[in-house]
VEXDREN-2710 file (C-alpha; in Angstrom, 1 decimal):
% VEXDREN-2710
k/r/px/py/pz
1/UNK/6.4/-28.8/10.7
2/UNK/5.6/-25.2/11.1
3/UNK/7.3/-23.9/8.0
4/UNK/6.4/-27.0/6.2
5/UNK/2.9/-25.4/6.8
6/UNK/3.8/-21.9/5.9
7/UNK/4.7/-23.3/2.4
8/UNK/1.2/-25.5/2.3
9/UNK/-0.6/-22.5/2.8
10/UNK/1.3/-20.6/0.0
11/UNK/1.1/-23.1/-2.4
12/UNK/-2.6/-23.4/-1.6
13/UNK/-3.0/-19.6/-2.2
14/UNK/-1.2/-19.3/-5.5
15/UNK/-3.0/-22.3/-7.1
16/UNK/-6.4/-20.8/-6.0
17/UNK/-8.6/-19.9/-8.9
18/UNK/-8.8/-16.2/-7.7
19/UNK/-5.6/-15.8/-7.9
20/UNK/-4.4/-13.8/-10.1
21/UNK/-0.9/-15.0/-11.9
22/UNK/1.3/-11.3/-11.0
23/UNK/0.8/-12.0/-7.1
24/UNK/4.2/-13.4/-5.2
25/UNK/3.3/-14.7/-1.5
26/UNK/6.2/-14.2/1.0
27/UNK/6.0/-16.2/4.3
28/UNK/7.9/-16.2/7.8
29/UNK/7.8/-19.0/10.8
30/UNK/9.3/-18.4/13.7
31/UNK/9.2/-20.4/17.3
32/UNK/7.1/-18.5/19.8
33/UNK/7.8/-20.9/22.3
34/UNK/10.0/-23.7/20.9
35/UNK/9.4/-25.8/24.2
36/UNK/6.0/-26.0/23.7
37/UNK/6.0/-26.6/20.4
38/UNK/4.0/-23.2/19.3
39/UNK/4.9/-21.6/16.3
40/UNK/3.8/-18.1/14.5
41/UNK/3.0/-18.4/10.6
42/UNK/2.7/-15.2/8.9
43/UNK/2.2/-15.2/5.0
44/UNK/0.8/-12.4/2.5
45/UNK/-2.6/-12.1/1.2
46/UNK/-4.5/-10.7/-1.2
47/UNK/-8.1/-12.0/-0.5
48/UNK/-8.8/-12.5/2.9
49/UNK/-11.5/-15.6/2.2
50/UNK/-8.5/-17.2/0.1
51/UNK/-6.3/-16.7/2.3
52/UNK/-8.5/-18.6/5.2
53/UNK/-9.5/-21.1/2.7
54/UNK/-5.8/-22.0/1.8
55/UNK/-5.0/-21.9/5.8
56/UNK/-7.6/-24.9/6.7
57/UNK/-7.0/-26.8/3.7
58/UNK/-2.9/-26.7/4.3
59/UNK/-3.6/-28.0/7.8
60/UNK/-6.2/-30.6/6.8
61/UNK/-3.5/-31.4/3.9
62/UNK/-0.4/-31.8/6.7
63/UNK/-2.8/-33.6/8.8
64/UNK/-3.6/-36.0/6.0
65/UNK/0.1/-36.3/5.6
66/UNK/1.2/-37.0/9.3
67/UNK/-2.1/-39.5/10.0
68/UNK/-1.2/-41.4/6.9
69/UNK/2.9/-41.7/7.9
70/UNK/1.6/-42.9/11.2
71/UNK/-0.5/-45.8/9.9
72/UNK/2.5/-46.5/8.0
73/UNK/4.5/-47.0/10.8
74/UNK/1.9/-48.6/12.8
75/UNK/1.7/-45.2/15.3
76/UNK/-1.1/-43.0/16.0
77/UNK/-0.9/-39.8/16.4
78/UNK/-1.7/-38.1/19.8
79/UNK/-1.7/-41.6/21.7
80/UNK/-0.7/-41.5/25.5
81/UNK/2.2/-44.1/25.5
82/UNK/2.1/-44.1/29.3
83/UNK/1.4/-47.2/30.8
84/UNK/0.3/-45.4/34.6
END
């Protein structure tokens, strides 16, 4: 999921109106503590407010994504499955 993100937020940033058509984003992901599930997401930018604006509408767009499979499968997402 975490490099799925990196490439939301990219895609996010080059379609951004204030975004010019010469500028090339790069990304890395990388597992800060794989265990855990934590993840660090580095990717260029150009405009800082762009570059915030393409982060929380990636994560609202992979959250869309993941809610939406789990009503598909008749799942939610975060539920305790523990019967204790």
């Amino acid at each position: 999921m975490p490099h799925l993100l990196e490439h939301l937020i990219i895609d996010h940033q080059t379609n951004d109106a204030h975004t010019a058509a010469h500028q090339r984003f790069v990304g890395t992901t990388r597992w800060a503590d794989e265990g855990r599930q934590r993840a660090c997401i580095e990717v260029n930018f150009y405009d800082d407010l762009v570059a915030l604006r393409a982060a929380k509408d990636a994560l609202a767009a992979l959250n869309d994504m993941l809610n939406e499979h789990a009503s598909a499968y008749g799942t939610e997402r975060g539920a305790d499955d523990s019967s204790s």
